[in-house]
C-alpha positions as CSV (number, residue, x, y, z in Angstrom):
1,X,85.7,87.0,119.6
2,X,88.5,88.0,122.0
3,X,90.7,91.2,122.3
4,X,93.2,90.5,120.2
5,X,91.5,89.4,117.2
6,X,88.9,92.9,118.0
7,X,91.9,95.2,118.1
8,X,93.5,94.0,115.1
9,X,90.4,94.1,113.0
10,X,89.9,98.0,114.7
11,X,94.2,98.4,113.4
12,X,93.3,97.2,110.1
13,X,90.0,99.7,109.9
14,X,91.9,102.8,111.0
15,X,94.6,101.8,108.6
16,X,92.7,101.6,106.0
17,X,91.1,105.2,106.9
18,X,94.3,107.0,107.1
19,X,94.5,105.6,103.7
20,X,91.9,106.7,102.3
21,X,92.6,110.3,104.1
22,X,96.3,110.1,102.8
23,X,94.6,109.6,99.5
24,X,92.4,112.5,99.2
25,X,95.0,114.3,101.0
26,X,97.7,114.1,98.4
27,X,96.0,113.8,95.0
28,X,96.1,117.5,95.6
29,X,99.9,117.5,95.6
30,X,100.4,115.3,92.6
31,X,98.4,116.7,90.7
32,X,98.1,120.4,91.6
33,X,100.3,122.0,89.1
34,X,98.7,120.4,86.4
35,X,95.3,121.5,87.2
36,X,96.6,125.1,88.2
37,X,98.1,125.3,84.2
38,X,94.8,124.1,82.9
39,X,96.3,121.1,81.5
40,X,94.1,118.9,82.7
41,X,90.6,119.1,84.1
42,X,89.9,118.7,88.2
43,X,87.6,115.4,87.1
44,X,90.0,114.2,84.3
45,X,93.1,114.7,87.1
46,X,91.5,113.0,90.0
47,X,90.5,109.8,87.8
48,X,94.0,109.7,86.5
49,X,96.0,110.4,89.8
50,X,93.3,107.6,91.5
51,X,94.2,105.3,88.7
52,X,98.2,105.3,89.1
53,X,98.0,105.2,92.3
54,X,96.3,102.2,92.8
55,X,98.7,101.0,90.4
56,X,101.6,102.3,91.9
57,X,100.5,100.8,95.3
58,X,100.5,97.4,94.0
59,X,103.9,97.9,92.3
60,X,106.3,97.5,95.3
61,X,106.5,96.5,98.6
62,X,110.3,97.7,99.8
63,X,109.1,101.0,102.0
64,X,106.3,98.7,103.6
65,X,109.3,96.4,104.9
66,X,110.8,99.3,106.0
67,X,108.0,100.6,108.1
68,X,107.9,97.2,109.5
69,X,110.9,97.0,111.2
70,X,113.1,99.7,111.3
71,X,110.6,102.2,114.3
72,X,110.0,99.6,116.5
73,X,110.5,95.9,116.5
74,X,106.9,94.6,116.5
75,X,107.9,91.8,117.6
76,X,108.8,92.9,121.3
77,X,107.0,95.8,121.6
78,X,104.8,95.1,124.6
79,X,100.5,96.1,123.5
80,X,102.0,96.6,119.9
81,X,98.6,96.3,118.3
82,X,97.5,99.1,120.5
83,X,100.2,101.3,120.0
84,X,99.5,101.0,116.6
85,X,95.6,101.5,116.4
86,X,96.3,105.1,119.4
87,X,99.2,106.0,116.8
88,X,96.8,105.8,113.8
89,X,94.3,107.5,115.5
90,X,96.9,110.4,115.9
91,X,97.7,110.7,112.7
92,X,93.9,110.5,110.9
93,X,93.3,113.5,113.5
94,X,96.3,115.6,112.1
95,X,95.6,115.0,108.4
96,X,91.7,116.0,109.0
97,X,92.9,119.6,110.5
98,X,95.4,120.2,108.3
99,X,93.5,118.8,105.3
100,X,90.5,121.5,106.5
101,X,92.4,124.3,106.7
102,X,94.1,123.6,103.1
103,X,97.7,123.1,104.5
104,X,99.5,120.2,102.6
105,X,101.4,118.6,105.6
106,X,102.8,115.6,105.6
107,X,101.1,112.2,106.2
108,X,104.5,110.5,106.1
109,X,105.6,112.4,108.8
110,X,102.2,112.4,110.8
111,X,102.3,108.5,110.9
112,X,106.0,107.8,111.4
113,X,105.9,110.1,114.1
114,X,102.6,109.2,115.8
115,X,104.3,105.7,116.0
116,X,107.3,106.7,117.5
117,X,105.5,108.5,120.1
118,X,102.9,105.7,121.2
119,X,105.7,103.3,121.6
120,X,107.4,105.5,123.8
121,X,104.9,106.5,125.8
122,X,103.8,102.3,126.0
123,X,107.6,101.1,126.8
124,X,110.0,104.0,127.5
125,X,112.4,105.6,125.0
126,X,114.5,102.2,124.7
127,X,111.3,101.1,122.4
128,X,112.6,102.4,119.4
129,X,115.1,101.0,116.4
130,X,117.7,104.2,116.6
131,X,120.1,103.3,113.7
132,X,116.5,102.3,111.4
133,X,114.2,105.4,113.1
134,X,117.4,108.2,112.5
135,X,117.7,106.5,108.8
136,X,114.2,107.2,108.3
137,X,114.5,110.6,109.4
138,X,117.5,111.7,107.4
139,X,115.4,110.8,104.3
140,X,112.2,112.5,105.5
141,X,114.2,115.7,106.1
142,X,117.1,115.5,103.3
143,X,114.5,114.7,100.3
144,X,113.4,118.6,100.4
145,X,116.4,119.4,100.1
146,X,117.5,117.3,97.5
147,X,114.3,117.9,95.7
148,X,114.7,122.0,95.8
149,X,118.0,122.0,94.1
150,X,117.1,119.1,91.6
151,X,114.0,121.7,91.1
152,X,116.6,124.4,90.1
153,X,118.7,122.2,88.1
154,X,115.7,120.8,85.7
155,X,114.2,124.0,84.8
156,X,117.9,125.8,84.4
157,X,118.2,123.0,81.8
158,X,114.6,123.8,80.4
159,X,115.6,127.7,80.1
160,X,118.6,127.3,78.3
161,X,117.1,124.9,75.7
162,X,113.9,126.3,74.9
163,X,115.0,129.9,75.5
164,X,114.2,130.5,72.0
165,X,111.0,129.1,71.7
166,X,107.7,131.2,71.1
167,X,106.0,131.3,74.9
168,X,102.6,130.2,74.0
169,X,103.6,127.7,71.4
170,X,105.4,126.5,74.8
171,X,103.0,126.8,76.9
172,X,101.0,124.9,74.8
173,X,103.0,121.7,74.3
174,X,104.3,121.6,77.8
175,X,100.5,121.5,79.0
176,X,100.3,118.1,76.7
177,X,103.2,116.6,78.8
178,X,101.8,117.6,82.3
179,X,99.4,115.1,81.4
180,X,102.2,112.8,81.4
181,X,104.2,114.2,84.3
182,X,101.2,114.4,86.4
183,X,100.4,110.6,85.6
184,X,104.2,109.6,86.7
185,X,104.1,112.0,89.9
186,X,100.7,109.8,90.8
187,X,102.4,106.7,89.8
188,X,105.2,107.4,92.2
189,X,103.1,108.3,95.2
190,X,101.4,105.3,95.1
191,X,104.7,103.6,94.9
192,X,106.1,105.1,98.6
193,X,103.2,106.8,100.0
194,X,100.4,103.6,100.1
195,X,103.3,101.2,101.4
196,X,102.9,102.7,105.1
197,X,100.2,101.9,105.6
198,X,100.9,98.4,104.8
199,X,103.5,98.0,106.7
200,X,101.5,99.3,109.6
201,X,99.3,96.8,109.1
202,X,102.0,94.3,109.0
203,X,103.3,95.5,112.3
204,X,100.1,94.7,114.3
205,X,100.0,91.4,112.6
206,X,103.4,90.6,113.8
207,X,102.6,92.0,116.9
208,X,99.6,90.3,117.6
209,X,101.1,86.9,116.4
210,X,99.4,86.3,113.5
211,X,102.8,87.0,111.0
212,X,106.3,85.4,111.7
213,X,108.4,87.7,109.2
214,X,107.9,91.2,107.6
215,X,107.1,89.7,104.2
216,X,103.7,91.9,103.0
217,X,100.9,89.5,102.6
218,X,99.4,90.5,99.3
219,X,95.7,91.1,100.6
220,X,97.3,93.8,102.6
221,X,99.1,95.4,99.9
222,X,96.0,95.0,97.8
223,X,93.2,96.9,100.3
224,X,96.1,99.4,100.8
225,X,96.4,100.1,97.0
226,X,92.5,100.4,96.8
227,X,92.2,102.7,99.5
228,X,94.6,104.9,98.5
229,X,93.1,104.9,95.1
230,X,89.5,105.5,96.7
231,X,91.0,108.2,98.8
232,X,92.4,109.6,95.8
233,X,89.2,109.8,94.0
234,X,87.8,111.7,96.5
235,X,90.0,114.6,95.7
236,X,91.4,117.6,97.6
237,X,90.4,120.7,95.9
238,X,91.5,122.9,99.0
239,X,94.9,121.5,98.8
240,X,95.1,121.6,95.3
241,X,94.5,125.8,95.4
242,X,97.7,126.1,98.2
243,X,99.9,123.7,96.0
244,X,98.8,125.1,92.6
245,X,98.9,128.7,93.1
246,X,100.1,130.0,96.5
247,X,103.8,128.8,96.1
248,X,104.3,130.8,93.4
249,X,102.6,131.2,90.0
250,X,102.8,129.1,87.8
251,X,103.3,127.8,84.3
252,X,102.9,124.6,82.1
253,X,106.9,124.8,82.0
254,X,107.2,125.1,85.6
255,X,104.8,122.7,86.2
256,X,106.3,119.9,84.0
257,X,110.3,120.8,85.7
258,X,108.6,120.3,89.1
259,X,106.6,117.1,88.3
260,X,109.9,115.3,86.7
261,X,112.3,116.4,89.8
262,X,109.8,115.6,92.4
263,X,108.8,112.0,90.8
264,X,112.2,111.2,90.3
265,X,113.0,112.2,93.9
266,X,110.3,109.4,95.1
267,X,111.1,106.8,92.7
268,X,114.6,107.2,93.9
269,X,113.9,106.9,97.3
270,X,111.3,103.7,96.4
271,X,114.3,101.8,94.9
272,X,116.4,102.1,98.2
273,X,113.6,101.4,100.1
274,X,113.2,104.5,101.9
275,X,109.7,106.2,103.0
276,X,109.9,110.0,102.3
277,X,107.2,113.1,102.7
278,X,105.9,113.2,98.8
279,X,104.0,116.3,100.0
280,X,107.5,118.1,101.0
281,X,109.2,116.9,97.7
282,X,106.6,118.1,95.0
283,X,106.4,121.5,97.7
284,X,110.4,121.6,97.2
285,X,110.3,120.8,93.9
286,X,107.8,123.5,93.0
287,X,110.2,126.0,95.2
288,X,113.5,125.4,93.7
289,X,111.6,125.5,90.4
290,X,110.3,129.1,91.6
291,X,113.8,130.0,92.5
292,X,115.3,129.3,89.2
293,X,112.8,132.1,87.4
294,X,114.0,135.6,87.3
């Protein structure tokens, strides 16, 4: 067996890893607020984020193309397989601390970063796509944004229609729909967050000669979908307690504005192909949310 066929079998290993990390990672995000408002059990939520997940994984390939090409051309990049496995290496090590100490950072950013450096560091600062690696940037850092005032828009909208309804009787039915909202948020991470890593793994195939084009091969997207859905089963209880309850406190109304605005927020970026931080959005989500009760 030589080198090349040994590192890319280690790329695909450690890509599948941060996957499964990623996974257990940030279940805790999507479905924190719906756990924190009791309307859903921690078992109950973990099956049901694993489960549209997996599904959401296998649903699109546009971020994965995106990945792909627009860091680093794999296709010059000299040792690309190995900048790839020291990059993921990086980034497993990053979500592990912050994962410990119950911090929901950013995998997204962790990876996309990590990659960026390693190619540097292996061919100079010439090594990267500028007009694709800035594009990816303004999304990762404008989708907060976006996602705190579409926060404070949704629930202004909730406030003045149900500002004459009975609290509990609210309360009540909006716990039903974070069921639903909670589902959707799931579905949508799968959609951006699993599509990384496959086109991470699609970079070190490229780079390693095995792939002519960016196209996803579907085994690829598959073992990505499944290990994001394994990784999600696992669960992130520590997360889950930071996200749920030590942003602010919060209700099944709350919960449900915040799941809507940050799921739309992904989906959006998903359609135009863009990969953004879905731990930042729901956390900017749940914030502008927050900033919209008096």
């Amino acid at each position: 067996m030589n080198s090349i066929v040994i590192i890319t079998i280690l790329v695909v290993m450690f890509a599948l890893i941060f996957d499964v990390i990623n996974g257990f990672h940030d279940t805790a995000n999507a479905i924190a607020t719906a756990v924190s408002t009791k309307a859903i059990k921690v078992p109950h939520a973990i099956i049901l984020a694993a489960s549209m997940n997996f599904i959401g994984a296998l649903s699109f390939t546009g971020v994965a193309k995106t990945i792909t090409r627009d860091i680093v051309d794999p296709f010059s990049l000299p040792n690309g397989s190995v900048v790839i496995l020291a990059a993921l290496i990086a980034s497993i090590i990053w979500n592990l601390t912050t994962w410990y100490f119950g911090i929901p950072s950013s995998s997204s950013h962790a990876i996309i970063g990590s990659i960026a450096g390693a190619a540097i560091a292996a061919a100079g600062f010439t090594s990267l796509n500028y007009e694709g690696f800035l594009s990816i940037i303004k999304g990762l850092v404008l989708s907060p944004i976006i996602a705190f005032v579409f926060g404070y828009i949704i629930y202004s909208i909730f406030k003045l229609i149900f500002k004459n309804n009975n609290l509990a009787k609210s309360n009540n039915r909006f716990r039903k729909y974070q069921i639903f909202t909670a589902a959707l948020q799931s579905f949508s991470h799968g959609t951006n967050d699993a599509q990384k890593t496959m086109g991470i793994i699609t970079m070190a195939l490229i780079a390693n000669g095995q792939l002519t084009s960016n196209d996803i091969p579907f085994w690829v997207q598959f073992a990505c979908a499944a290990a994001m859905g394994i990784g999600t089963s696992i669960g992130g209880w520590r997360i889950i307690k930071t996200v749920g309850g030590k942003i602010m406190k919060i209700r099944p109304v709350n919960g449900v504005a915040a799941d809507l605005t940050s799921a739309l927020i992904i989906f959006g970026a998903t359609y135009i192909h863009i990969p953004v931080s879905t731990t930042h959005v729901i956390s900017s989500s749940i914030m502008g949310v927050g900033w919209c009760i008096p």
